[in-house]
N, C-alpha and C positions, 0 to 999 in steps of 0.2 A: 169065483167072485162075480156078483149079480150089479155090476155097474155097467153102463154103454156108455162110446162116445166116437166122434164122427172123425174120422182119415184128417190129420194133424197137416199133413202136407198140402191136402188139397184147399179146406176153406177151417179146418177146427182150431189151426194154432189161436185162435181167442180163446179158447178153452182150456192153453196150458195152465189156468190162475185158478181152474173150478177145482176145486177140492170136493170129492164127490161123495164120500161122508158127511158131508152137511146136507145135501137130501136126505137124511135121517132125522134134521132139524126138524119138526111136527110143522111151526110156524111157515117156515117155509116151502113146506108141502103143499101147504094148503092153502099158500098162495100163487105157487104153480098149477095145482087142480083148478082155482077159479080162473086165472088167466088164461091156461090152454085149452078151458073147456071153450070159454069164452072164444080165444082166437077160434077155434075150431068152427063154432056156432057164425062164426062173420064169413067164413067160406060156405059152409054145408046147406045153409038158406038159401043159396043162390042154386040151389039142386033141389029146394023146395024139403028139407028134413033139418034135424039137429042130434045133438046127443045128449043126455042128461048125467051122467056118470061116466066119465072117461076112458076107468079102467074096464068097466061095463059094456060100455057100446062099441065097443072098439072089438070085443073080444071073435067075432064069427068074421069081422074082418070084410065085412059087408060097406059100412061106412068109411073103414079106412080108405078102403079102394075108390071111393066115391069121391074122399075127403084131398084124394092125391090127383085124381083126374080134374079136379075145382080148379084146385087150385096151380097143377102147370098146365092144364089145357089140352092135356091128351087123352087119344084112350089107352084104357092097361086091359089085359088080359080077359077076357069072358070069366068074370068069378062063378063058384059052385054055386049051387043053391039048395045044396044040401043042408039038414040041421048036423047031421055027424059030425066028431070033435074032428074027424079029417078033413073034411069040406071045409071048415074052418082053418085049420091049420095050412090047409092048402093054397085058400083066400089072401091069409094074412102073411106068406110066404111069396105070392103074387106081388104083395105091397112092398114086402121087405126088399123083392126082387126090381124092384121100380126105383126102389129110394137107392137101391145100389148102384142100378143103372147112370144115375144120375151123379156116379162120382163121388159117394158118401161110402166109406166105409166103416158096415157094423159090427162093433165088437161086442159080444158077450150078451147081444140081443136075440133071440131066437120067438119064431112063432108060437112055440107053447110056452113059453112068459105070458103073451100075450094074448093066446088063447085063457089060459086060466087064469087071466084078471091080478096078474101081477101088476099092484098100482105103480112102484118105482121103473118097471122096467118098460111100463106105458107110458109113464111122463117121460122117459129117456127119449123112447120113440119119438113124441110128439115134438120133444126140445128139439131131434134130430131133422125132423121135415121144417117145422120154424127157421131153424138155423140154415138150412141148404134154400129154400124157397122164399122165405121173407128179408132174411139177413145178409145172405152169400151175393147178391147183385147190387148190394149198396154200395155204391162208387161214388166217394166225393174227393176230390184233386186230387188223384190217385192214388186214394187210398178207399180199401172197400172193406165190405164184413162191419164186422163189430169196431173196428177202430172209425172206419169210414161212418158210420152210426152215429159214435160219438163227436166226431169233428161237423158233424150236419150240426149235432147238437149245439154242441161250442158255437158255429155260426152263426147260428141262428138266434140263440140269447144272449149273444155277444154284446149289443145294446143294453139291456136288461138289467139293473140297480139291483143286490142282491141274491143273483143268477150266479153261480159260478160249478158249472158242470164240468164233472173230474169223472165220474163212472156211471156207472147202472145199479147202485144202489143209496147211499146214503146223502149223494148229490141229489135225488131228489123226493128228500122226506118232507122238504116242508111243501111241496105242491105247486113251487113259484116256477119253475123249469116247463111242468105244464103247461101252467096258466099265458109263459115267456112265448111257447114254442104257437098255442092256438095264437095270441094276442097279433104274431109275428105276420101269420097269414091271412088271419080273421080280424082282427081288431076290431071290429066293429060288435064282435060277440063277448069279448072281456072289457070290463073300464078295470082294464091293469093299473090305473096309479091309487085305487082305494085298497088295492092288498095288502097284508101286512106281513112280513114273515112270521112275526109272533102267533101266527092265526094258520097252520097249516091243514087244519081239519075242514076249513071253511075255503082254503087256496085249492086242496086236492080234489074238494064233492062239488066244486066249483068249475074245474076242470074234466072231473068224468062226468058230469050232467051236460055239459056245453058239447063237449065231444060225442058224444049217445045220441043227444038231440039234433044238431044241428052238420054234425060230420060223420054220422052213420059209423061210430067208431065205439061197438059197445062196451059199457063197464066190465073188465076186467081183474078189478081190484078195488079192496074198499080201503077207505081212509082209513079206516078205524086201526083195518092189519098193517099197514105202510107205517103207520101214527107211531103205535103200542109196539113195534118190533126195532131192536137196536139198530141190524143194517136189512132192509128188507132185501127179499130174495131177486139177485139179478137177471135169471132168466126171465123172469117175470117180469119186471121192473122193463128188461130189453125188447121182451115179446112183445108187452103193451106198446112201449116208444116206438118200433118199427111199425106200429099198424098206424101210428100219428104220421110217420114217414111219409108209408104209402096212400095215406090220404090226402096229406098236402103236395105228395108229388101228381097224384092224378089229375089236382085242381091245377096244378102246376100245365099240365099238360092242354084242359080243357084252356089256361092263361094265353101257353102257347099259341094254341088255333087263334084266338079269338086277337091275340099281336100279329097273326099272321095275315090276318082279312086286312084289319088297319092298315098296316104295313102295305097292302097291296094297292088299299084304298087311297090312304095316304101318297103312294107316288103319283096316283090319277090327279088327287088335286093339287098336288104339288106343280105336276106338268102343267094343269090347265091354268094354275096362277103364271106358272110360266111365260103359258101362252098368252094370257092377259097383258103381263108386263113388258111382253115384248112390244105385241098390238100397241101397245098406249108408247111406250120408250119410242117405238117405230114414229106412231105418229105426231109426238111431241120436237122430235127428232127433225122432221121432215115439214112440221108448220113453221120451226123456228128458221130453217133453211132460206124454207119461202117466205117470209119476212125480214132476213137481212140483205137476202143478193139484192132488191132492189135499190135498200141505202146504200150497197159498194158501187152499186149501179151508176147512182145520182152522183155527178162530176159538175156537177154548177160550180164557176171558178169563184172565189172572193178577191173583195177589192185590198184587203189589208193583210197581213202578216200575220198580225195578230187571230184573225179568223181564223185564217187558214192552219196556224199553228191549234188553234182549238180543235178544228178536226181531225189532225194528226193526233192529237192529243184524243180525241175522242175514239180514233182507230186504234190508238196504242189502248186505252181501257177496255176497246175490245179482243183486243189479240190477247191482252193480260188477264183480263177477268172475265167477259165474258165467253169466248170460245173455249179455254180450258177446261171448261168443265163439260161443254158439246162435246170436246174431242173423248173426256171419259166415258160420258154418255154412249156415243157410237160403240167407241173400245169395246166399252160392256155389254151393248147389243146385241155385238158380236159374239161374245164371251157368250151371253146368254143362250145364243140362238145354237152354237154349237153345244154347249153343256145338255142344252134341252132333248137336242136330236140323239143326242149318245146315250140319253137316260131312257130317251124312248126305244130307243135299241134295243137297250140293255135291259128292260124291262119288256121286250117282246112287242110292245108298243109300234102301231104305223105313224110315219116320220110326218113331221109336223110341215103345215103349208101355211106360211102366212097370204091375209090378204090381198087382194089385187092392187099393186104398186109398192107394197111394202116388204119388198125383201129386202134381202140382205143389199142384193146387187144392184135396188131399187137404188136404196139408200148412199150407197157407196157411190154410185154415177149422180146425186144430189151432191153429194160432199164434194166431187171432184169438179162440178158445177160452183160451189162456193167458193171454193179456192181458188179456181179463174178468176174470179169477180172480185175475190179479195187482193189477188196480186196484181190484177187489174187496177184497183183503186188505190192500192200503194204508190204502186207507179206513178199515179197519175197524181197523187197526194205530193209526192217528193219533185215531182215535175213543177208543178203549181208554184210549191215552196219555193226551189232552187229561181223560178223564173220571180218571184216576189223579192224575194232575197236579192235577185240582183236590182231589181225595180228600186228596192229601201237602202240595197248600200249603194247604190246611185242617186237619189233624193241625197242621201246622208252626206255623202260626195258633196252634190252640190250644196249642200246647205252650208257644210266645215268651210269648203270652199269659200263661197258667196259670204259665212259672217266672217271669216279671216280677210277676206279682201274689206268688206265694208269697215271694219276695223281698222284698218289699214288708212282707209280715206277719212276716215274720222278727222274732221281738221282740217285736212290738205285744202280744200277751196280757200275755207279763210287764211289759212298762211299763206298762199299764193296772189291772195290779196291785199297782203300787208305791205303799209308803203313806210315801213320800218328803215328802209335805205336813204331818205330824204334826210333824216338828222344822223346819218351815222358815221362814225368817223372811217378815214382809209382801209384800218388794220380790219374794222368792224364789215366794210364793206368786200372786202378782200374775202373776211370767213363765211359772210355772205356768201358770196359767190364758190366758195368751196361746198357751201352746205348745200347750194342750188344744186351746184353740180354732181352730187350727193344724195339729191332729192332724184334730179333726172335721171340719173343709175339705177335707182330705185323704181322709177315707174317704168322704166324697159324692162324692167327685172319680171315688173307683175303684171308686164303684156300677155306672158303666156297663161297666167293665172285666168285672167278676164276669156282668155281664146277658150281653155279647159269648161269654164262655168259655161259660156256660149255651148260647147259641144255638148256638156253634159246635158243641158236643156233642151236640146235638138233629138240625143238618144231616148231621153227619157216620152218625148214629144209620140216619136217612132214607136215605143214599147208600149203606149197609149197607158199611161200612168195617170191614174187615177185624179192626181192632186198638178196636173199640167198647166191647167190656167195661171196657178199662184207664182208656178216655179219661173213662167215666159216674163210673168211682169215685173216678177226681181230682175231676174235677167235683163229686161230691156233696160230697165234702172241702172241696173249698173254698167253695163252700155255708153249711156247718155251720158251720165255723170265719168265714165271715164273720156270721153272726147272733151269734155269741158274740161278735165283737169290739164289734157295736153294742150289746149289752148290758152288756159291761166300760164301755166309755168313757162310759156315761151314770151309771154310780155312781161313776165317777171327778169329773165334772163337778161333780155333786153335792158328796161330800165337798171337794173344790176350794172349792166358794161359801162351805159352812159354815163353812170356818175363816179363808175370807178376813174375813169379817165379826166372828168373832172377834179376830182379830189387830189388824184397824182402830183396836179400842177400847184396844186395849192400846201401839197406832201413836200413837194421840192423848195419853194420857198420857205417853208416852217423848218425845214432841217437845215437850208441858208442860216436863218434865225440864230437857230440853236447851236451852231457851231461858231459863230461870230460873237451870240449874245454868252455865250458860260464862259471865255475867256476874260470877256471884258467885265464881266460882274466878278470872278474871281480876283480879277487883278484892284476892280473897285472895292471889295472886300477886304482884300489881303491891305489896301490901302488904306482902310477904315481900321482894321486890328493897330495897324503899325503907328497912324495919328493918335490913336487913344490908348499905348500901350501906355501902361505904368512902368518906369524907368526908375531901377534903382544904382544909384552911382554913385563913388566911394572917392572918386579924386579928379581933379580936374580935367585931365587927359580924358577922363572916359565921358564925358558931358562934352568935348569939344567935339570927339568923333560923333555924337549922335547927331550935335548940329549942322556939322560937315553933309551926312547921308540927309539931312532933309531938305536942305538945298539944294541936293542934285533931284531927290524927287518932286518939287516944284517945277524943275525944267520941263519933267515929262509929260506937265499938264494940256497944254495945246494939243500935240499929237493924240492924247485920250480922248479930247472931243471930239473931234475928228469922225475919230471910231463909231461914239456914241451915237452921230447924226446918220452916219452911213447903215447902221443897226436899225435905228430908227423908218430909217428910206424905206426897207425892206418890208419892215410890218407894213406900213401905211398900201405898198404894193399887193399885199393880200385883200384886204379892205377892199381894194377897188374890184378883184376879180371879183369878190364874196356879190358887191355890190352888182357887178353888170352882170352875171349870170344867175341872179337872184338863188346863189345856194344856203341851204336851211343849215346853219353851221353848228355843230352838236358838241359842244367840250372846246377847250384851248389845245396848243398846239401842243403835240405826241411826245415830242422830242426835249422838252423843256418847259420848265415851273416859272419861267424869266420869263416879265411882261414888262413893256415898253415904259407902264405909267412907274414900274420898280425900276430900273435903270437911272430915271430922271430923279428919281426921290437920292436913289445910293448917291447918285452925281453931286445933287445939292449937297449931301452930306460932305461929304470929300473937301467940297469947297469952303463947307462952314470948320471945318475940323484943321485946316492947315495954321488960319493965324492963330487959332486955341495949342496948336504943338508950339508955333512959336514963342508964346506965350509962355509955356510950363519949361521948356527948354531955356529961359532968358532966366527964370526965378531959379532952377536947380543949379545953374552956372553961381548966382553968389553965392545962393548957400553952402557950395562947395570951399568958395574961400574962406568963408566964416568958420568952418571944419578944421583947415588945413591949419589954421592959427589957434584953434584950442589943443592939439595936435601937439603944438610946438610948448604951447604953456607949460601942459602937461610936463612934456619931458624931462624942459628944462631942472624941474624938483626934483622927479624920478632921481634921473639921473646922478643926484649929488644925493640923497637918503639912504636910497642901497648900497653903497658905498659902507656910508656911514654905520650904518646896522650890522655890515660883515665884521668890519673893524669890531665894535663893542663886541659880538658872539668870542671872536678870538684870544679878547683881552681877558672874559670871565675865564673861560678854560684856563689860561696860563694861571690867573690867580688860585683855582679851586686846587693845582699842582704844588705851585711855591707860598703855600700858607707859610708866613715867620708868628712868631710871638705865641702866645697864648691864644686860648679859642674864645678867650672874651676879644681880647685886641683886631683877629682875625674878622668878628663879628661886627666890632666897629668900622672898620675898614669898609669891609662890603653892604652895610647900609650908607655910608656916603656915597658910595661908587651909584647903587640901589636910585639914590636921589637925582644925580646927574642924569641919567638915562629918561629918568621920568618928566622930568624938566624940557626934553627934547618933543612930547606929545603935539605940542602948539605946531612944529613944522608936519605932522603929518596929519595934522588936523586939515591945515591948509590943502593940502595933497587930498585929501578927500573933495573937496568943494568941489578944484577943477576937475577929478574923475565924476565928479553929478553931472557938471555942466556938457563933460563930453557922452555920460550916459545920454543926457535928455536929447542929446543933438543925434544919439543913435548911431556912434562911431564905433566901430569893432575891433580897431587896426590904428598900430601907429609905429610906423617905420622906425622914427625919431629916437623910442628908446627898446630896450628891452625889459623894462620894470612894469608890470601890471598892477594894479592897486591889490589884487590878491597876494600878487609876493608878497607886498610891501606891508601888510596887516599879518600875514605866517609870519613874514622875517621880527615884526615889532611882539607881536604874542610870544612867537618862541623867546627872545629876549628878553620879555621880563619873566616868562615864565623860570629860565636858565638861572637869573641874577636869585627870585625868590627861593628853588630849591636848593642852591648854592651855600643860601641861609641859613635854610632848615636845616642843611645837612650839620652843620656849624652848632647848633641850636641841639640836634640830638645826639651829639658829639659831649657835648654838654651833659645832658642828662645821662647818656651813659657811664661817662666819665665816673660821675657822680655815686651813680647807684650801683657800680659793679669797684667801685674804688682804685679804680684804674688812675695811674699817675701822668700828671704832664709827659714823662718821659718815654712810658710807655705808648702814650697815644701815639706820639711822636715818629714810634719804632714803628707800631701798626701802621702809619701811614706810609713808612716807608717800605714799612713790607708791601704795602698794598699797588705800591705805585710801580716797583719793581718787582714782584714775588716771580719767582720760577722753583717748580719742585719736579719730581719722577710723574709718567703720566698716567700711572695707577692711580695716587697719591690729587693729585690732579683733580683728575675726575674726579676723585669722593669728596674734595674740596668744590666743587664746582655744582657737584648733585645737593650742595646745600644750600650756596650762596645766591645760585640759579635754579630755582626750583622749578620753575616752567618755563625752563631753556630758550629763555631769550637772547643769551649772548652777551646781557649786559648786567654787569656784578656792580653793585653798589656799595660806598665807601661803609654807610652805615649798615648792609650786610656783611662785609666784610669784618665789621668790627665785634660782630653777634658771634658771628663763627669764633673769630681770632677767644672773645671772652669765655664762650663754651670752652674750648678748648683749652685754657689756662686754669679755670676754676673747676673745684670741687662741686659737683652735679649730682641729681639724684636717680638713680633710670628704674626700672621695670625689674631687674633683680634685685636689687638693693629692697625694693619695696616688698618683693617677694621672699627674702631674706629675712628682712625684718617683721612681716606678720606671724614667719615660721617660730622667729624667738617668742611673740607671745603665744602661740599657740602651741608650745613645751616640744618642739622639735617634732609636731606631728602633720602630716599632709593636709591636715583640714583642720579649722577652728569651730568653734562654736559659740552661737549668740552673746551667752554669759558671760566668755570671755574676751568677748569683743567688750561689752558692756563694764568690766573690770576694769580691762589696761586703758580704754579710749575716751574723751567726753564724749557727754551723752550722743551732739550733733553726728559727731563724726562716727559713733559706733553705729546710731539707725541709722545711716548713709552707707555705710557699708553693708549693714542686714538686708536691708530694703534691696539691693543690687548686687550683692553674690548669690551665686547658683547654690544650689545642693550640691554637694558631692556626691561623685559616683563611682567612686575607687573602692576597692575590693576591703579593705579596711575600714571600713566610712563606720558611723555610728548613726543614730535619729539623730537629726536637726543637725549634722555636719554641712558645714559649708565650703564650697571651692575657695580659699584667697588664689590660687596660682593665675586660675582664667581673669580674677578681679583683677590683678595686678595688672597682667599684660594688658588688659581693656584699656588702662588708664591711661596709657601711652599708645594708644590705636592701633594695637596688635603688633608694634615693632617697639626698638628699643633703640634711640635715635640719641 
């Protein structure tokens, strides 16, 4: 078998997939012939020769050996220089001996293949040094050879719209992969977004012109064979790609150097910006130092609180805002100057030296300078404050103070100057003097007040406060004005006692007054009620006692004036003190409404009111006699008419018992009897007059009799009332008589039933439940005689009636109109129609009517 192929273990396992029968493919021969001539030609020029025919020039083995020292850089063996097929064979046994050296093992290759111009088993060769030299040291993420190949590839067009590398052949027919891989490291040599895929003739002579020209990477393969062949041939396709490999790793390399000078340049300016920024941070750092210590410096005190609280305020914005960011500053300085020094280190660099004053330690002994100055001026800030602070809550002091106190006196001069006690009475001067003494509690109270304000005006004096002048001259103020109030209030005092001891005496007399004068005006009073009572009096006895009691209080009258002048003495005795001590008298006396010029008025009265009682007491005495005798008139009639009127009541009763004769005869009887009685009117007419005469004299009572004109008009009313129903009863005795056919005889019996009757008291009662219907107790002769005639005669009730509708109605429960209308006149059938029910019994027919409910209605549900 005339196939080669290279040691599977060491670099050829990519070659498990070559099917080596397809080197028989003409296409693909012949496009390994251009390729490998080509690769060959990119080595063998740099030894100043080429080949033109592969299997040709290779054959003496002259070239090979030259084409193998190129390309790994060594020397091989002194080759023959003989023409003989051995010198040849010997040569090319040299090269085979090289390539094996190198770890490739050939199978089924031999130097006389290759001496007599065997084409396949010279392309073996050539694929074989390819593959160990150009392919075997590709290593990308640990992967190498022909897979590491393809993963470059992959990477690399990985960006690439329409790129999608999968092998070493038909991944790249249309020329884009190419165009992907220069564009990737050249870009400037493809404008990749005018390609098309549709256009691969024009993407691939696009990509080997660019590459020839301008990356010294000669055409290897035409478009035309890649175009027109279904998968082109992979060695080929692999050999080409790995020379694009090798060219963009070399630029790769020249990239490196030329990152590595930057790189080195770059820390240089890196460090010297360092340097700058320190320089400047340093000295920005150190001018702003020396322009604040001075301000923490300046301790100039302020006069106010207010000030002073601005500069605290102005310290605090700078402790907050502006040194925060100086302390970063330094921080950083730091930070920087050490980072600087390390990189110079580290970079082999000599260590950096700042300016004169501006080191680290320069700076650090500034900062430690600031902060003195600054805790300096805090101190001295909080000092300031605390001594202001107590300056304004001492002002404040004295100010609550001094308006509380002036507040206070608001007033007090002028009330200590009120001469409010000249008209005031005792009790008034008395609360006076409570309220004085009240007042003067009061100013002892707010002596310490006034001593406090004084001190506090003194300290403030001492602390040299600011606002001193204003505070001494309130102070003195109120000073002043408090000595004049203790001077006001002690003449106030005074005149307070004087006149309280005046007025006492003038107290004592006025409650003399008043204890003298309320008796004697009551008892003048109670004497004025008693002279003008209205006196009502009913018989002479009670009119002689009144007269008796006012005779004895006449006698009292001397002794009462007496009193009156004595009363009198007393006031006038005020008058005179009012007058010789000239006091301002405010109101009347405390103790009593009673005034002297009232006394004399009541007095008069009293005087003029006794002969006016005599007087009414002299007229009530006869009119009582006039009384006493209509009294007796009265009686004397009474007394014989009620009599008379008992008598007549007793005589009718006997007669309405012992009727004789007939009940006309009876009737005559008791209209004479009727006339007599009536005939007697005249004597109680008379009887009325003198009850007028005693109304109008308005006598109530009269011992004399026991007959009032009320009896005596009951007792005359009932009387004739008695005589007239006695009549009637007579009268409808009569028409009963008559209209039930009842015989003289039997009336007769009825009356004697009536007069006597006694039955069983079952029997009784249901005689009684009809004669006394609403159980009055009293049965009347002419009910009696309604009962007695029911009960003798032939009656009609509620069955009967119901009985008899049944016969015309053929012995049935119910009738009907028709035959109401047959048996009945006409009135009496619609009176029935119009007010019986329907029937509603189980037998009924249309238009039956109840008689049973009609019936009993008629007699009001009972049957009586």
């Amino acid at each position: 078998m005339d196939h080669y192929e290279a040691d599977e273990n060491e670099y050829m396992h990519q070659e498990d997939d070559w099917d080596r029968d397809l080197l028989l493919d003409p296409a693909w021969e012949k496009q390994q012939r251009k390729t490998f001539t080509a690769w060959c030609n990119s080595h063998l020029r740099k030894a100043g020769t080429q080949i033109e025919n592969i299997e040709e020039d290779f054959r003496d083995g002259l070239k090979l050996m030259l084409l193998l020292e190129v390309i790994s850089g060594e020397r091989l063996a002194k080759p023959e220089r003989g023409k003989m097929r051995v010198h040849k064979i010997s040569n090319v046994n040299k090269a085979l001996d090289f390539i094996a050296s190198k770890g490739v093992k050939l199978v089924f290759i031999g130097a006389e293949e290759i001496v007599d111009g065997n084409a396949k088993m010279t392309l073996g060769m050539i694929w074989t040094i390819i593959l160990r030299f150009a392919i075997q040291d590709i290593s990308v993420e640990e992967t190498s050879a022909k897979e590491g190949l393809l993963l470059w590839c992959q990477r690399k067009t990985a960006p690439y719209k329409n790129v999608n590398i999968q092998n070493f052949h038909i991944s790249w027919k249309d020329g884009l992969g190419f165009c992907a891989l220069i564009h990737r490291h050249r870009p400037e040599l493809i404008d990749y977004g005018k390609l098309r895929k549709d256009d691969p003739m024009t993407n691939l002579n696009t990509a080997f012109d660019v590459a020839e020209k301008y990356l010294d990477i000669p055409k290897m393969l035409d478009a035309e064979d890649i175009v027109g062949t279904a998968r082109p041939d992979e060695k080929a396709i692999m050999t080409y790609v790995s020379s694009f490999y090798h060219a963009f790793s070399g630029a790769q390399k020249a990239e490196t150097a030329a990152n590595r000078i930057c790189k080195v340049l770059a820390v240089n300016q890196e460090n010297e910006q360092l340097m700058e920024d320190y320089e400047k941070l340093a000295s920005d750092l150190l001018e702003w130092i020396r322009r604040t210590i001075p301000w923490l410096e300046n301790k100039t005190p302020e006069n106010t609180m207010q000030a002073m609280q601005q500069k605290l305020e102005d310290f605090r914005d700078y402790r907050r805002l502006h040194k925060p960011p100086k302390v970063q500053e330094k921080c950083q300085l730091e930070i920087n100057f050490n980072t600087l020094q390390t990189k110079l280190r580290l970079s082999n660099r000599p260590a950096f030296m700042p300016s004169e004053g501006k080191m680290v330690s320069d700076i650090s002994n500034a900062w430690v300078g600031l902060e003195g100055a600054e805790k300096g001026y805090e101190e001295w800030l909080l000092n300031e404050i605390r001594r202001l602070e107590r300056l304004d809550h001492l002002a404040e002091k004295f100010r609550q103070k001094a308006a509380i106190h002036e507040a206070w006196t608001e007033g007090k001069e002028e009330m200590l100057q009120k001469s409010d006690y000249e008209t005031a009475s005792l009790s008034d001067i008395k609360a006076l003097l409570k309220k004085h003494e009240a007042f003067e509690s009061d100013l002892a109270a707010h002596q310490d007040r006034v001593e406090q304000i004084a001190a506090i005006a003194q300290e403030l004096n001492e602390l040299d406060y600011y606002d001193s002048p204003s505070v001494n001259t309130r102070c003195q103020h109120i000073c002043d004005q408090w000595d004049a109030l203790g001077v006001l209030s002690q003449k106030r005092s005074e005149a307070l006692q004087r006149t309280e001891k005046l007025l006492e005496t003038i107290d004592q007399l006025y409650l003399e007054f008043a204890k003298r004068a309320a008796p004697f005006n009551n008892w003048m009073e109670g004497a004025m009620e008693d002279l003008q009572d209205t006196f009502i009096v009913h018989t002479i006895e009670e009119i002689l006692g009144l007269s008796t009691a006012h005779e004895q209080f006449k006698a009292t009258l001397p002794d009462a004036d007496k009193e009156r002048q004595a009363i009198l003495g007393i006031h006038n005795e005020i008058a005179k003190i009012v007058q010789t001590y000239h006091v301002n008298m405010a109101g009347s006396n405390p103790y009593t409404t009673i005034n002297p010029q009232e006394i004399n008025t009541k007095w008069d009265k009293v005087r003029q009111l006794v002969p006016q009682r005599d007087q009414a007491l002299s007229g009530e005495h006869a009119r009582q006699q006039n009384n006493e005798r209509l009294r007796k008139q009265f009686a004397s009639q009474a007394n014989v008419i009620g009599p008379w009127m008992q008598t007549k009541m007793e005589e009718i009763g006997r007669i309405s018992i012992e009727m004789h004769g007939t009940l006309e005869d009876q009737l005559t009887h008791l209209r004479q009897y009727e006339k007599s009685i009536v005939n007697y009117k005249s004597k109680i007419d008379q009887l009325e007059g003198d009850h007028q005469l005693i109304q109008e004299a308005l006598i109530f009572d009269n011992k004399h009799t026991n007959y009032t004109m009320e009896h005596v008009r009951v007792g005359w009313e009932q009387l004739l009332t008695t005589i007239a129903r006695t009549i009637n009863e007579i009268e409808n005795q009569i028409l009963t008589r008559d209209a039930k056919g009842i015989s003289q005889e039997q009336m007769n019996e009825f009356r004697a039933s009536f007069n006597h009757f006694d039955r069983g008291e079952a029997e009784f009662a249901r005689i009684m439940s009809i004669v006394d219907p609403n159980r009055q107790g009293v049965v009347t002769f002419q009910a009696f005689i309604d009962f007695m005639s029911r009960e003798t005669a032939d009656t009609d009730t509620a069955d009967q009636v119901m009985t008899s509708f049944k016969v015309l109605a053929g012995d049935k429960n119910y009738i009907l109109a028709d035959e109401l209308r047959r048996e009945l006149p006409p009135d009496q059938a619609e009176y029935c129609i119009a007010r019986m029910a329907p029937y509603s019994g189980p037998d009924g027919v249309p238009g039956a009517l109840d008689y049973m409910s009609f019936s009993t209605a008629l007699y009001g549900e009972s049957d009586l």
